[in-house]
N, C-alpha and C positions, 0 to 999 in steps of 0.2 A: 504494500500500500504506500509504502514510505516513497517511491519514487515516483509515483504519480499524484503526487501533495498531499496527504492521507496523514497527517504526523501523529502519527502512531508508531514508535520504534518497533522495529522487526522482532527486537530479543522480545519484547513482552506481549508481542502477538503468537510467535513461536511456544513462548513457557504457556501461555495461555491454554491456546490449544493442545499443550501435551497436560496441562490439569486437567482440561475438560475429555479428555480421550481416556487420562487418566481414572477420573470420577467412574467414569462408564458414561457419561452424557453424552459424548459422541463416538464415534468409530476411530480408533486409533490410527487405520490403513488411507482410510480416508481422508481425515484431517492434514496428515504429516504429508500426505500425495500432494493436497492442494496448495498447503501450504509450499512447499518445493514448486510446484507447478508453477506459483505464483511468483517465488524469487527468479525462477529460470526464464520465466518470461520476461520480468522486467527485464532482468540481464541482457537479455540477446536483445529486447527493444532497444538498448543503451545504446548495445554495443553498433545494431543498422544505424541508427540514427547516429552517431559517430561517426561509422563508415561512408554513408550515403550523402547524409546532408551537410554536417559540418567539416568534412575534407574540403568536399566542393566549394564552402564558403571560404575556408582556409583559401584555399586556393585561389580564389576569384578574388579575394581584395588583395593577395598579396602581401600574404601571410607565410611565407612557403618556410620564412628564419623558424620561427614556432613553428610551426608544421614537422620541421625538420629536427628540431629542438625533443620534441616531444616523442619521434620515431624513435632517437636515439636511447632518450630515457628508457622507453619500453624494450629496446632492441638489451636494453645493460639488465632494467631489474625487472620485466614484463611478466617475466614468470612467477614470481616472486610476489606480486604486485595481484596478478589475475589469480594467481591461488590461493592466497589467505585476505587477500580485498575485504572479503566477507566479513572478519573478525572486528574491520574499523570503521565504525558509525560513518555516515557521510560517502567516504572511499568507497563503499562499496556499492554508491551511484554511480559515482566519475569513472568511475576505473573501466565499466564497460563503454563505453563512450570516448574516451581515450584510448583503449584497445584499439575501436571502430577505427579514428582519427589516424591513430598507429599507422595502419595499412596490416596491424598483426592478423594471419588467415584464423578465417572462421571457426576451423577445423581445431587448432592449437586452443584459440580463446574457450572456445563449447568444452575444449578434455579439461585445461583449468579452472576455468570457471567454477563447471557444473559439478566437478569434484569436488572443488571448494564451499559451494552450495551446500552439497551434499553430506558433507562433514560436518559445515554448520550448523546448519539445520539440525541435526540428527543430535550434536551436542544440547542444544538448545531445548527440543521437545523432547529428549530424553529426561533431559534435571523437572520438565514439569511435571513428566509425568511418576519420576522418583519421587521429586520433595515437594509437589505441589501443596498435598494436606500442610506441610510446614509453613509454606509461603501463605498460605490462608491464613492458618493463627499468627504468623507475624502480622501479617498487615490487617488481620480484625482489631491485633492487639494496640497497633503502632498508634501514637498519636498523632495526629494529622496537623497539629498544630507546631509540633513540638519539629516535625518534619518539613512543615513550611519555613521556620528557621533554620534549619540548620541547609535547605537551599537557598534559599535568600541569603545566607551568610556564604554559600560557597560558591552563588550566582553572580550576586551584584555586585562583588570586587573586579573580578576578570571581565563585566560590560565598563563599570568605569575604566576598567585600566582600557581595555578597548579604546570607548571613547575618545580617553585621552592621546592615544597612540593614533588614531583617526587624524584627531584633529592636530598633529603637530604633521603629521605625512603633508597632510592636504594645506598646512599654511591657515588652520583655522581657530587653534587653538593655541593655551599659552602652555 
């Protein structure tokens, strides 16, 4: 979901569905299929739409330094990069889509990839459906307030520092 604007982080759609597979409320074969079905699809969307559209765009303004910049990156850590992708919030948008950009074959990305998908995934829906009952009485238990701070205290230092780091780049701030 997370790739198509959905902000819902993947690990808590994942753990989700392995508690409720877990519980018995859904089909475990089922759940874990779609859920996979669902990462492999965005993937390879990323990945065309990298290949297809934004080369060609690369290409058309004359972009070709970056274009170039970016093949090399993938050609050093691509492997690297398209098989544990998965593990790193965010990354594991770009990375197929920068694959696409790459020029790296379909064939290579799909074995990385979907392995790495696959590994994921399976780590993921595995722990919900182990320790889901745990994960329930923690967060029946947890205080929600008590958790609002302690994100807010680990949130809104790093948007200030942001901010600030914004506004001296761009000549806006003191």
């Amino acid at each position: 979901m997370g790739p198509f604007g959905i902000p819902v982080p993947n690990e808590i759609t994942i753990v989700t569905g392995g508690i409720l597979a877990g519980n018995g409320v859904l089909n475990p074969w089922t759940v874990y299929l779609l859920i996979l079905a669902g990462l492999l699809v965005a993937a390879t969307t990323g990945y065309w739409a990298g290949n297809l559209f934004a080369r060609r765009i690369a290409l058309r303004f004359g972009s070709s330094r970056a274009l170039h910049k970016a093949e090399k990156l993938f050609g050093q850590y691509g492997n690297i990069v398209i098989g544990f992708g998965y593990a790193i919030p965010v990354v594991r948008y770009a990375v197929p889509v920068f694959a696409g950009i790459s020029g790296v074959p379909f064939k290579k990305f799909a074995a990385l990839s979907y392995t790495g998908a696959l590994i994921w995934t399976s780590v993921f829906f595995a722990a919900g459906q182990m320790f889901g009952e745990r994960i329930i009485r923690m967060l029946a238990a947890a205080d929600l307030q008590s958790l609002g701070l302690v994100f807010a205290a680990i949130v809104l230092p790093g948007v200030l520092i942001g901010l600030r780091y914004k506004g001296r780049r761009f000549g806006c701030g003191a």
